[in-house]
PADRENPA-545031 format. One line per 8 residues: number of its first residue (from 1); for each residue y, z negated, x of C-alpha. Coordinates in nm, 2 decimals, decimal comma, padded with zeros to 4 digits, m for minus. Example, Ala and Ser with C-alpha at 12.3 -4.5 7.8 and 13.67 -1.06 7.14 Angstrom:
% PADRENPA-545031
1> m00,45:m00,78:01,23 ~ m00,11:m00,71:01,37
This chain:
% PADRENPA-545031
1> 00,89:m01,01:04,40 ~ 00,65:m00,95:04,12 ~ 00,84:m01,06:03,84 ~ 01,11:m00,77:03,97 ~ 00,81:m00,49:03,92 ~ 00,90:m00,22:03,67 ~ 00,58:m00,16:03,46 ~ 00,60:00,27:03,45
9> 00,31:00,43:03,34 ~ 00,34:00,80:03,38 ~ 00,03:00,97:03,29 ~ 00,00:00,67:03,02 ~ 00,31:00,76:02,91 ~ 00,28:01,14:02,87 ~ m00,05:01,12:02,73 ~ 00,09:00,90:02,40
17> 00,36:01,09:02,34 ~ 00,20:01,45:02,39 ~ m00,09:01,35:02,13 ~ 00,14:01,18:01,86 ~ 00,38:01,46:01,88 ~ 00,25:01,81:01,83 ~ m00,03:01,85:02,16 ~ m00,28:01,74:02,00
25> m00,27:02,11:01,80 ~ m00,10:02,28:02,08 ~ 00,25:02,27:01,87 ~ 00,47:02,30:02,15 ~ 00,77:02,36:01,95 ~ 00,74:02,02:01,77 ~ 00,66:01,80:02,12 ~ 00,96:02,01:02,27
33> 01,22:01,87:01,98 ~ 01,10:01,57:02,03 ~ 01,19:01,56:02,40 ~ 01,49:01,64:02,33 ~ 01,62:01,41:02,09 ~ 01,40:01,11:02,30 ~ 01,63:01,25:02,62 ~ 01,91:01,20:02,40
41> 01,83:00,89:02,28 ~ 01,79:00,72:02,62 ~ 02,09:00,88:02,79 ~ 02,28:00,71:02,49 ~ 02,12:00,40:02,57 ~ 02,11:00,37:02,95 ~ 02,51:00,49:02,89 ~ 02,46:00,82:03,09
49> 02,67:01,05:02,94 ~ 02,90:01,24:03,08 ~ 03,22:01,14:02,85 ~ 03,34:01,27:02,55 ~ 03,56:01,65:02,51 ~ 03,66:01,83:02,79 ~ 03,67:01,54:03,02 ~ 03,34:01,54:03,28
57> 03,25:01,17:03,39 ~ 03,04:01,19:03,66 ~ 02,74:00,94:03,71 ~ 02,73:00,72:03,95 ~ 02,37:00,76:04,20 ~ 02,06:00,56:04,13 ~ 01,96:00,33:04,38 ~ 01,63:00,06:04,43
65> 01,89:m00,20:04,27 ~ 01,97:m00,02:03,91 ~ 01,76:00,16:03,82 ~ 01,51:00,04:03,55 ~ 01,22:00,18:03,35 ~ 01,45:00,39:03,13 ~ 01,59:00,56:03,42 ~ 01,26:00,71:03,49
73> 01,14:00,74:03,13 ~ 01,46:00,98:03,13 ~ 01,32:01,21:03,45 ~ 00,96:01,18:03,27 ~ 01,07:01,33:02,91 ~ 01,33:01,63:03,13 ~ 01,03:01,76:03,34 ~ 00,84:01,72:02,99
81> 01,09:01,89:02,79 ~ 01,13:02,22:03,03 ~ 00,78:02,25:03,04 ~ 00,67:02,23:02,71 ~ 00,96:02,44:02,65 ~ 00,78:02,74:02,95 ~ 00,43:02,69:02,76 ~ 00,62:02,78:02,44
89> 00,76:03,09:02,59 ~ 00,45:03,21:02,75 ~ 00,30:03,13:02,38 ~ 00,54:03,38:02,23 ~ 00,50:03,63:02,52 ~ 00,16:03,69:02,45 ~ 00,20:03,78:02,04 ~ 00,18:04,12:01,95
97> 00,54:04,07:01,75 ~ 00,74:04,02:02,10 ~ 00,52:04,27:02,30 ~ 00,88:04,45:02,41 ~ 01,05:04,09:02,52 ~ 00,74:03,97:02,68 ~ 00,89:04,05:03,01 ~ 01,19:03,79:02,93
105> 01,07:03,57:02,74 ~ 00,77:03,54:03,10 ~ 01,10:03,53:03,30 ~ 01,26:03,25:03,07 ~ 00,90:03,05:03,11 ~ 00,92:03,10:03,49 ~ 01,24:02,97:03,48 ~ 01,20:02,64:03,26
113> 00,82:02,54:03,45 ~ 01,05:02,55:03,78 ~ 01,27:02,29:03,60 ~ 00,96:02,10:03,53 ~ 00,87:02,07:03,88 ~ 01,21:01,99:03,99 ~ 01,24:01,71:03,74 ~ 00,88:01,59:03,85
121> 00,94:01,57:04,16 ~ 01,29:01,37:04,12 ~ 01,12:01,10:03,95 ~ 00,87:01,11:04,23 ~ 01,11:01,06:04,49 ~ 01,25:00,75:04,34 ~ 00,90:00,58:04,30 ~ 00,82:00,65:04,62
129> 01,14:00,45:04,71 ~ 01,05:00,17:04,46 ~ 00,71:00,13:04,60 ~ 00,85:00,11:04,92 ~ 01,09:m00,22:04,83 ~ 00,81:m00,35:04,60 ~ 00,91:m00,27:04,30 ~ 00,66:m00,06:04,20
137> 00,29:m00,14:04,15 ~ 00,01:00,12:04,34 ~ m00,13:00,23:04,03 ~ 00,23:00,33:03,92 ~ 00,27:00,57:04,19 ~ m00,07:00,69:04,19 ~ 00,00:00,78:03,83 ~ 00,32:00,97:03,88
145> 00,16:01,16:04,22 ~ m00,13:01,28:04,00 ~ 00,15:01,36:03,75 ~ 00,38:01,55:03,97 ~ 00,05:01,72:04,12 ~ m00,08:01,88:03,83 ~ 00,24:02,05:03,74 ~ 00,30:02,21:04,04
153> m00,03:02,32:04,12 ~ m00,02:02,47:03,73 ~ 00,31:02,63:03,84 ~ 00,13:02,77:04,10 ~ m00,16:02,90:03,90 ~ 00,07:03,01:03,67 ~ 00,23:03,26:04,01 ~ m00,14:03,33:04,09
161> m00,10:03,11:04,39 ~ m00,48:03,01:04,31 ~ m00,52:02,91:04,67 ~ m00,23:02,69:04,71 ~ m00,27:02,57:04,27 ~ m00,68:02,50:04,35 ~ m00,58:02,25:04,69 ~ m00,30:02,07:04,45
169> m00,51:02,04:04,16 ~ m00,83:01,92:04,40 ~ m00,62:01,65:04,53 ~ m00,52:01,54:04,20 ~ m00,88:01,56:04,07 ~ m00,98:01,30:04,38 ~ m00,71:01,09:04,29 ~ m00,81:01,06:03,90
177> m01,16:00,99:04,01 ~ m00,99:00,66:04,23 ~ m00,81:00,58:03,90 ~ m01,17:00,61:03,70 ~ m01,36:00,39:03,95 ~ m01,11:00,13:04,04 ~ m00,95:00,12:03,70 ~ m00,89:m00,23:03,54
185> m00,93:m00,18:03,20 ~ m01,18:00,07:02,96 ~ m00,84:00,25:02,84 ~ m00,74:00,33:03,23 ~ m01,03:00,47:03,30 ~ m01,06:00,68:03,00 ~ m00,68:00,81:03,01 ~ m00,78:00,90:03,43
193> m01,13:01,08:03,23 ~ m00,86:01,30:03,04 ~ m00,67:01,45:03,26 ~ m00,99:01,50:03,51 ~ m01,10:01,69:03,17 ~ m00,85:01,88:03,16 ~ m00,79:02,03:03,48 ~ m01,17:02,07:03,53
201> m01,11:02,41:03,39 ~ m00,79:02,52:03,59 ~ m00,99:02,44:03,95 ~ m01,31:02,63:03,78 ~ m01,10:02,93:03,75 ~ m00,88:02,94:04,09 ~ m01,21:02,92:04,26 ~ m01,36:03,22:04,09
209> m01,04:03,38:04,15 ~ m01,09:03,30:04,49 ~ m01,46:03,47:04,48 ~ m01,63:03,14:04,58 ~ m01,96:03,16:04,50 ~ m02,01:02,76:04,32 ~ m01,69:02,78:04,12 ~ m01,85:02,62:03,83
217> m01,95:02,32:04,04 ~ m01,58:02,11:04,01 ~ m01,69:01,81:04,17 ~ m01,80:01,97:04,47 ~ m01,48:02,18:04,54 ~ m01,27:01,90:04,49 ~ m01,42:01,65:04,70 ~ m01,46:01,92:04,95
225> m01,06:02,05:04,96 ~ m00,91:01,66:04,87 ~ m01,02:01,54:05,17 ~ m00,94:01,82:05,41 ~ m00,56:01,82:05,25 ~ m00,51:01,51:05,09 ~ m00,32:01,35:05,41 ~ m00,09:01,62:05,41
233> 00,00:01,68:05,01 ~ 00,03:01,27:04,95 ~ 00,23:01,08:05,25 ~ 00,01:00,81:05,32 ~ m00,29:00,86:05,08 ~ m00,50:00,65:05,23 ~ m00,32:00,33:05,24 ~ m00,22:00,35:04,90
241> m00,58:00,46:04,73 ~ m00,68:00,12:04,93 ~ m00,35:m00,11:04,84 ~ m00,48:00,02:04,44 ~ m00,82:m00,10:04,47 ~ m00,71:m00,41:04,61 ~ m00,49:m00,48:04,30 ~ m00,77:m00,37:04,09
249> m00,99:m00,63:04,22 ~ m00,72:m00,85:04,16 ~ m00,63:m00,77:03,81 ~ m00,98:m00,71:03,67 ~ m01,08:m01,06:03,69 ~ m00,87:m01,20:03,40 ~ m00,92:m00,88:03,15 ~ m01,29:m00,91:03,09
257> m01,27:m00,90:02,75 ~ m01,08:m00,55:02,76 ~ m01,41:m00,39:02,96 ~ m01,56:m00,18:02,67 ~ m01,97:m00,19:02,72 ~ m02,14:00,06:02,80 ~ m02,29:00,25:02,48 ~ m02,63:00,38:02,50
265> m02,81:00,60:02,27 ~ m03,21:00,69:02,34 ~ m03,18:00,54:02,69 ~ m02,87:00,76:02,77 ~ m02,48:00,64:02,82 ~ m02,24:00,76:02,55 ~ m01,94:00,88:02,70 ~ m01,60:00,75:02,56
273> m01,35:01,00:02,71 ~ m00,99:00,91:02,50 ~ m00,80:00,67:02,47 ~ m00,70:00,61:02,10 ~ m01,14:00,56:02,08 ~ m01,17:00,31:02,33 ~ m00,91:00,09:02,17 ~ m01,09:00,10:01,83
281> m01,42:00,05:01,99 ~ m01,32:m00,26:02,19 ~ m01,22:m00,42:01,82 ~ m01,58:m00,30:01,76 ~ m01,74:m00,48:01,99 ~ m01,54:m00,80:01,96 ~ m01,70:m00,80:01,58 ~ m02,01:m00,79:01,67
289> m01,99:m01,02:01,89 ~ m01,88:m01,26:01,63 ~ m02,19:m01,15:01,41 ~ m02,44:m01,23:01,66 ~ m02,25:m01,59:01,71 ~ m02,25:m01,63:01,36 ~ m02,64:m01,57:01,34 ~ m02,76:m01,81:01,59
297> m02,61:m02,07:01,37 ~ m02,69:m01,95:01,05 ~ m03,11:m01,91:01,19 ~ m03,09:m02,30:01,28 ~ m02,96:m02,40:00,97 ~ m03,21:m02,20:00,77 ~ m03,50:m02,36:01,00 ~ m03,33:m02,73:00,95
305> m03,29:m02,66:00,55 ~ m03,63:m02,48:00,48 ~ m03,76:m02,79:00,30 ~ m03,46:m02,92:00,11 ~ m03,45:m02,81:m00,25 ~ m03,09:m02,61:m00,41 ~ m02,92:m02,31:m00,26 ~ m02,82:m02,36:00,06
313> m02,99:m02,08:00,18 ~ m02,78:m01,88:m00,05 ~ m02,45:m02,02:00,11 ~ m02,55:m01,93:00,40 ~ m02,62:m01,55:00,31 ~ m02,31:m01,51:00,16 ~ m02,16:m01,67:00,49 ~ m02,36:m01,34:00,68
321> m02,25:m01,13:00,41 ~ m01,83:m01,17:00,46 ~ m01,94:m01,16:00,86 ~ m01,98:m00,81:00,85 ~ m01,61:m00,71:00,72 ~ m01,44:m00,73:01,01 ~ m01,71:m00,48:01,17 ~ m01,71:m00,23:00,91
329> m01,31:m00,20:00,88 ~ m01,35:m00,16:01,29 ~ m01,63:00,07:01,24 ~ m01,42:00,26:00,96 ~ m01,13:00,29:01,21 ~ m01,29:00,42:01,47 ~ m01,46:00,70:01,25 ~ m01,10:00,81:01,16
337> m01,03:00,82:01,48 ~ m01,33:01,04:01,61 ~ m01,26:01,25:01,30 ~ m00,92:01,38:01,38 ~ m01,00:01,44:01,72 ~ m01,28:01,66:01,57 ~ m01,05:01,86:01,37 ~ m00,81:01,87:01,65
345> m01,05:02,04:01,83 ~ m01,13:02,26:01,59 ~ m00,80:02,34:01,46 ~ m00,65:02,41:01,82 ~ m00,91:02,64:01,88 ~ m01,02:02,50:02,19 ~ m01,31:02,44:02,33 ~ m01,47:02,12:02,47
353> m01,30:02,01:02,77 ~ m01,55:01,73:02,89 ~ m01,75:01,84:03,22 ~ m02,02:02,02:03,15 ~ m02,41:01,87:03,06 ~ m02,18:01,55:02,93 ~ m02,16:01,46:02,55 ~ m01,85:01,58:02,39
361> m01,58:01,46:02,07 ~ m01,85:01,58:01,81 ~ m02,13:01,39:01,96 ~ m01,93:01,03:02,04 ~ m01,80:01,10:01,63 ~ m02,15:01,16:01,49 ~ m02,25:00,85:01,67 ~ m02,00:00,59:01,51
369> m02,06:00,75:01,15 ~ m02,46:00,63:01,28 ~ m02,32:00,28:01,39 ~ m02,09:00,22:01,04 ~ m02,37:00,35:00,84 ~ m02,67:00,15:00,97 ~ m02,39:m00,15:00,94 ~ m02,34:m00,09:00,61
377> m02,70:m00,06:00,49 ~ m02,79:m00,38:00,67 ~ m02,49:m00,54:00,47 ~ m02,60:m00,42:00,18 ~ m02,95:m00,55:00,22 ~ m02,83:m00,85:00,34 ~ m02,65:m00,89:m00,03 ~ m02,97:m00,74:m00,23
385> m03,17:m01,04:m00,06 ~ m02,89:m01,28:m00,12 ~ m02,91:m01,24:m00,50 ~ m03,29:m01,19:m00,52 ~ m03,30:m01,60:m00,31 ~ m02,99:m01,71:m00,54 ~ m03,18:m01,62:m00,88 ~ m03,53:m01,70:m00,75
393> m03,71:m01,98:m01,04 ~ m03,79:m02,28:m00,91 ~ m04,16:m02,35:m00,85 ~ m04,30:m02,58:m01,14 ~ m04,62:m02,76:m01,29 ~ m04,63:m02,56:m01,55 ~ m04,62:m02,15:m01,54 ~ m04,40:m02,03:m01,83
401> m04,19:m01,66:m01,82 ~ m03,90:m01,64:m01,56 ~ m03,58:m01,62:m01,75 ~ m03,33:m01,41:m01,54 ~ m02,96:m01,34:m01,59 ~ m02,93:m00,98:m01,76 ~ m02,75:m00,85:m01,47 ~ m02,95:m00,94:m01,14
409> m03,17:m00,60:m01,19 ~ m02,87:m00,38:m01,25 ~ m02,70:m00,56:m00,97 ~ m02,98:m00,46:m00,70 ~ m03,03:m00,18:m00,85 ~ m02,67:m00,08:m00,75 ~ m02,68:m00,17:m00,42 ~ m03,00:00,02:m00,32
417> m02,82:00,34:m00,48 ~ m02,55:00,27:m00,18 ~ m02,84:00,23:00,04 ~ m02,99:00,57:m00,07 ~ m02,62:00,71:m00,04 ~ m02,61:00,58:00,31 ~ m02,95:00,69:00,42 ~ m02,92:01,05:00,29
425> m02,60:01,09:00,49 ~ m02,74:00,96:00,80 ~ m03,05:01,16:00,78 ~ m02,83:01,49:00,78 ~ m02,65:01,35:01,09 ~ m02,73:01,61:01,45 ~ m02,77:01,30:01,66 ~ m03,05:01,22:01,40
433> m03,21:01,57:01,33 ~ m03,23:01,62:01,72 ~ m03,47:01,30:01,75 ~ m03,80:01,35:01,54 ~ m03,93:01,01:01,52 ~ m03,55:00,88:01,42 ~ m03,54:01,13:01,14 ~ m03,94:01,05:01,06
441> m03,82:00,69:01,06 ~ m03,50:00,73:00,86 ~ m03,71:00,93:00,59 ~ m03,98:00,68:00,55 ~ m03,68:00,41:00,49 ~ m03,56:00,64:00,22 ~ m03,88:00,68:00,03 ~ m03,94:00,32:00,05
449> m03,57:00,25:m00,07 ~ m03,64:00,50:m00,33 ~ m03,98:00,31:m00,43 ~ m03,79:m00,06:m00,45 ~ m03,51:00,11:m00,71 ~ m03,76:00,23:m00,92 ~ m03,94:m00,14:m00,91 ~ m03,63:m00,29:m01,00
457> m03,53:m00,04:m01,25 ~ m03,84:m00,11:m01,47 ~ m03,70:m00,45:m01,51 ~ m03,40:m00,27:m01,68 ~ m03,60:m00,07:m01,93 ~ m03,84:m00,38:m02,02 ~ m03,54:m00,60:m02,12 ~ m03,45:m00,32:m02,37
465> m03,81:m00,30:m02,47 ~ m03,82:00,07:m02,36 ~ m04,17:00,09:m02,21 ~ m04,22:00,44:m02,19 ~ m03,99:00,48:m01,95 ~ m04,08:00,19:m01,76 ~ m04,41:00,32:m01,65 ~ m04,28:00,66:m01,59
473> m04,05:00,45:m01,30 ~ m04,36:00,23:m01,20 ~ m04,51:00,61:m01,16 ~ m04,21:00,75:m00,94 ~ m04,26:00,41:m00,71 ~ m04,60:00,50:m00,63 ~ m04,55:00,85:m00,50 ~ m04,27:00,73:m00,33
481> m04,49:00,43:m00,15 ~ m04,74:00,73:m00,13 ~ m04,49:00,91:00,07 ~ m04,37:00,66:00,31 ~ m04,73:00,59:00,44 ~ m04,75:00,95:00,48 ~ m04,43:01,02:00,66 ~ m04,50:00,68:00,90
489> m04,84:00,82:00,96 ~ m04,73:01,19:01,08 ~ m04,55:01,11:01,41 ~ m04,71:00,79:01,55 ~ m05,07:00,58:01,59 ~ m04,92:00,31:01,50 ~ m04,63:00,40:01,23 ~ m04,46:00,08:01,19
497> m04,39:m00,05:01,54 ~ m04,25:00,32:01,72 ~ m03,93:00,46:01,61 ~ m03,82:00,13:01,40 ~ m03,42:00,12:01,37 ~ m03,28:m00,27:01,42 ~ m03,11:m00,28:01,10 ~ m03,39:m00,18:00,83
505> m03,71:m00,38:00,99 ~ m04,01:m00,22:00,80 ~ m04,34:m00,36:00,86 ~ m04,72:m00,27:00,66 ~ m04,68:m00,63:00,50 ~ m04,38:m00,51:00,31 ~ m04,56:m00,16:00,23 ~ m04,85:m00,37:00,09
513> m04,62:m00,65:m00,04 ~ m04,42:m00,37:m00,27 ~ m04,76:m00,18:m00,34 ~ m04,86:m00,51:m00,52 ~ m04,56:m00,56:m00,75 ~ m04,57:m00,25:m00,84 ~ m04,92:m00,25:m00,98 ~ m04,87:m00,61:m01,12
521> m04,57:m00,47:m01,26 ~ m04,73:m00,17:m01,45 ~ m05,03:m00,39:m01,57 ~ m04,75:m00,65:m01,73 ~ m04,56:m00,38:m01,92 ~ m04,84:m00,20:m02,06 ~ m04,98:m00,52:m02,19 ~ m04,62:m00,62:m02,36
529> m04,62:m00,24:m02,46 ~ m04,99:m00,30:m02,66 ~ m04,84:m00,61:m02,80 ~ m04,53:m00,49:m02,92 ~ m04,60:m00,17:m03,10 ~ m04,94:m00,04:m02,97 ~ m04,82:00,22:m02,79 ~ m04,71:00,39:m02,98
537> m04,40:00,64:m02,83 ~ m04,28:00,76:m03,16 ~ m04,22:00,47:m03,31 ~ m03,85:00,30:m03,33 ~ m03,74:m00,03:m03,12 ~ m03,48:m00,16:m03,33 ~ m03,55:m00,10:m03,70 ~ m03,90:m00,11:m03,89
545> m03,90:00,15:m04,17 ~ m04,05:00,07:m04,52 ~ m04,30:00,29:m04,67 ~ m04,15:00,52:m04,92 ~ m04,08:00,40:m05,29 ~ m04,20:00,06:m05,15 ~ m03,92:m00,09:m05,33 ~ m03,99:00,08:m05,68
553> m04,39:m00,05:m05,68 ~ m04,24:m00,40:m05,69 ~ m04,11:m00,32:m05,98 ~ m04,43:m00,25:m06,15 ~ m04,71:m00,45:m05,91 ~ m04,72:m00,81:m05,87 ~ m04,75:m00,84:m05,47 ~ m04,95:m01,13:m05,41
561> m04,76:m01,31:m05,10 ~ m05,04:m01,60:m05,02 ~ m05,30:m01,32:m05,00 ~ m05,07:m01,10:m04,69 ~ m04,95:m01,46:m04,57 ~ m05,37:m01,51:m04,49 ~ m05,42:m01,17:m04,37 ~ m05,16:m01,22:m04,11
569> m05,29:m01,56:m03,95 ~ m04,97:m01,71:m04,10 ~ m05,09:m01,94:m04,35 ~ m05,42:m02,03:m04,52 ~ m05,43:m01,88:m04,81 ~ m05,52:m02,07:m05,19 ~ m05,80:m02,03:m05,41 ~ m05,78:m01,65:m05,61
577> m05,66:m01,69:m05,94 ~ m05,72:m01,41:m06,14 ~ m05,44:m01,26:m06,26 ~ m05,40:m01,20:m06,67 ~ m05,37:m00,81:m06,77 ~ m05,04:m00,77:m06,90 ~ m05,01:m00,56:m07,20 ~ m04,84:m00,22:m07,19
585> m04,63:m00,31:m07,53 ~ m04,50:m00,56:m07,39 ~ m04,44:m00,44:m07,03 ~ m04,31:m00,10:m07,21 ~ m04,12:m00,25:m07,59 ~ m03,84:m00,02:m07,69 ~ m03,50:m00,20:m07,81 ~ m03,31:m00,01:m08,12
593> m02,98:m00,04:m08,04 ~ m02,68:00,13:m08,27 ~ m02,55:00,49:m08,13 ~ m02,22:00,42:m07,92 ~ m01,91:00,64:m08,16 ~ m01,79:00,91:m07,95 ~ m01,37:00,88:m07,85 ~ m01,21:01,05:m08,15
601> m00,96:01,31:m08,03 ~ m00,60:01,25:m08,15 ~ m00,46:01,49:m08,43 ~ m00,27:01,82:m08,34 ~ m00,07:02,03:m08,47 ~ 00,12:02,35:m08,46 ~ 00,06:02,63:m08,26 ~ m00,19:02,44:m08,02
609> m00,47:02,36:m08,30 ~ m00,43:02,71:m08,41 ~ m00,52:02,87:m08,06 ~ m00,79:02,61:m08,07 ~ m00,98:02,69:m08,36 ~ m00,96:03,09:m08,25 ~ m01,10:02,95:m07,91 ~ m01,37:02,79:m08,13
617> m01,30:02,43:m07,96 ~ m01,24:02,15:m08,21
């Protein structure tokens, strides 16, 4: 009888199409359309027209035997249709524009919610039938109750029936809260969270119409009213809240995987309240479940290889490295995700329809940008200590100057700039600016990043024999090592151990560890500075200049070589010979040498030599 089961999911159903099609900004024009052409669609499909022309066909009933999925699918979408089509009237009732039809187009709304209802509670009547023979699961007509409930008691609302509208929507409330306790999977229980959201409001303001005095306590008044009327609004309510749980029990044990854990943040749950989020998140959590796997290996392996010589250990960073794709692309998904519900929000105008003291859309969104951020830095310093091991020299006899590929410093240094990037955007984050010590500890991380990019930017400037600059980035590291200390010291005793975020460990061995490079660092380059050009800052790297007229004296001085050769340390110099005077005459003898003939001009004549020689040319 199982296998015959039709799997409709109302409120799973509604809840898909409504955000993909124009809800999720309150377009009600653009989810109406597209009722209508999906009503039109289906009737063509389930071959439910009415014939062609003039000539009427009439349907044939629907029965326990034929009806399928589509047949309700087709009730859903009509009561969907006429009602987003009354929300759109009321919409356009209330602009100044229409103010003199805004007694028919409230008429028109009146009339097109009723056809909502009507079509609800169709579709209900034919699940009730279907769960009668079997054919219908608990959970199925516990969705399409809540549905059918909902609308009518916002129908009623809508009247200013608040008594009647606040028992319907109560009983619906208790129902969803069945759904959210008994639910099977992290997505059920977060669809049943938002339509509890979003009625919370509508009971909160029938029971202030009503002049009770805790209307703003929802819980209360529902529990309260559910179980005075819920016998008499849902036939047999009882039996089939208990015939739910029992196939919850039954269908929870084989979807484990789908449970989406419980996210915490400073000792407090972090509520996940849609749909579309829980779905990313579960793809979240699978991925980092395959990172921890993949470190329990990778820590044996370095234990079992710590004495073997080559670059294993480098394999296996790289290996840790490509693990953490799959967790930033899920991490990257789910902050899209969060983000347009965000602007949603925003754009719609409405407020935050979570119950109150809970954490709302803006919250649960600056928490995953905290997740894919810390993610990302740990990547990244997983890959700065991955080249740092793969280019480490290997220990010899003899010491002799490490020889490093040219672009190992420029490397690292790119990577802590992301790290910085990452960092600087976190630290702006609310969830982070609420917490002192987080944003004390995600400072110090910063300065200290700051203070290792400077260390390995030195590197840069020595290989280009630009020492100047060198020691003004060996000065920059200090203060910035000088600031971390400081910041670390400000909001704890002990500044290392409180407050220490899992993916940038920071200890006072690496403080002191850094602080000592960076002053063996500034000792080596002002030593190869001494030695290269005194330190001088004015004088030119790349060329030597030549004293002025240096070449002309060689014309005139004999430059003894041997003698500069000793002078240098080069080579020992011979015995002084003295050099014989030469004398001027013959240094200075003047050649006679015949007058070159100047180019004879050729012979003119006629009016041109005339004008010459009155010109006085010749």
């Amino acid at each position: 009888m199982s296998e015959n089961k039709l799997s409709f999911r109302a409120l799973q159903l509604a809840n898909e199409q409504r955000t993909a099609y124009g809800l999720r900004y309150n377009d009600f024009t653009r989810y109406r359309k597209h009722c209508a052409n999906r009503t039109h669609r289906l009737r063509s499909t389930l071959k439910m027209t009415h014939g062609k022309g003039r000539e009427f066909k009439k349907l044939p009933p629907l029965s326990t035997d034929n009806i399928k999925d589509g047949n309700l699918e087709l009730l859903l979408f009509e009561s969907e249709r006429a009602w987003a089509y009354s929300q759109d009237l009321i919409t356009k009732s209330l602009q100044p524009a229409n103010e003199d039809q805004a007694g028919t187009l409230r008429h028109s709304a009146t009339g097109r919610f009723r056809r909502a209802v009507h079509w609800s509670t169709q579709l209900l009547s034919h699940c009730q039938s279907l769960y009668a023979s079997s054919h219908l699961s608990a959970e199925g007509l516990m969705q399409i109750t809540i549905y059918t409930l909902i609308l009518n008691g916002r129908f009623l609302r809508y009247r200013d029936s608040f008594e009647d509208a606040l028992i319907q929507l109560s009983v619906a409330r208790h129902l969803l809260d069945e759904l959210v306790e008994c639910a099977a999977t992290s997505r059920d229980q977060a669809l049943a969270t938002v339509f509890a959201d979003e009625i919370g409001p509508e009971i909160r303001y029938c029971a202030h119409e009503l002049g009770r005095e805790r209307a703003y306590d929802v819980d209360a008044i529902a529990a309260e009213l559910s179980e005075k009327h819920r016998g008499e609004i849902v036939e047999g309510c009882d039996a089939l809240i208990q015939k739910f749980r029992q196939e919850g029990e039954v269908a929870g044990k084989g979807v484990g995987k789908k449970k989406l854990a419980t996210l915490m943040w400073e000792g407090q749950p972090v509520p996940v309240r849609n749909p579309e989020l829980v779905d990313v998140l579960l793809r979240v959590q699978e991925a980092e479940a395959k990172i921890t796997q993949s470190h329990e290996p990778a820590r044996a392996e370095g234990v079992s290889d710590k004495g073997r010589k080559g670059k294993s250990g480098g394999h296996g960073s790289k290996k840790g490295v490509a693990a953490y794709d799959a967790i930033l692309l899920a991490l990257s998904d789910a902050e899209e995700v969060g983000r347009k519900l965000v602007e949603a929000q925003q754009n719609s105008g409405s407020s935050s329809t979570s119950a109150a003291g809970t954490r709302d859309i803006h919250f649960v969104h600056a928490y995953i940008v905290y997740q894919l951020l810390s993610r990302r830095i740990q990547r990244d310093l997983l890959l700065v200590s991955a080249l740092l091991t793969s280019h480490r020299p290997q220990a010899s006899a003899k010491p002799k100057k490490e020889h490093v590929d040219a672009r190992l410093y420029p490397a690292v240094v790119k990577l802590l700039d992301t790290v910085i990037q990452g960092l600087t955007q976190m630290r702006n984050l609310s969830i982070v600016d609420e917490s002192p010590d987080l944003a004390a500890a995600v400072e110090a991380r910063l300065t200290f990043t700051k203070a290792r990019r400077c260390s390995y930017l030195t590197h840069c400037y020595v290989a280009v024999k630009k020492y100047a600059e060198a020691l003004s980035l060996i000065q920059h590291a200090t203060i910035y090592l000088r600031e971390t200390r400081s910041t670390l010291s400000i909001f704890s005793e002990d500044p290392i151990s409180s407050a220490s975020p899992a993916y940038y460990p920071l200890t006072s061995s690496d403080l002191d560890a850094l602080e000592s490079v960076i002053t063996q660092d500034g000792l080596t380059i002002k030593n190869e500075w001494f030695a290269y050009n005194g330190g001088s800052i004015d004088a030119d790297n790349k060329m030597y200049k030549k004293p002025l007229f240096f070449d002309i004296a060689l014309n005139y001085v004999q430059l003894d070589m041997d003698r500069l050769l000793e002078r240098a340390g080069k080579a020992s110099a011979p015995p002084l010979v003295p050099v014989q005077a030469v004398p001027a005459k013959s240094r200075l003898e003047e050649v006679a040498r015949p007058k070159t003939p100047e180019p004879q001009a050729p012979a003119k004549g006629g009016l041109s030599s005339l004008l010459e020689g009155w010109w006085g040319r010749k």
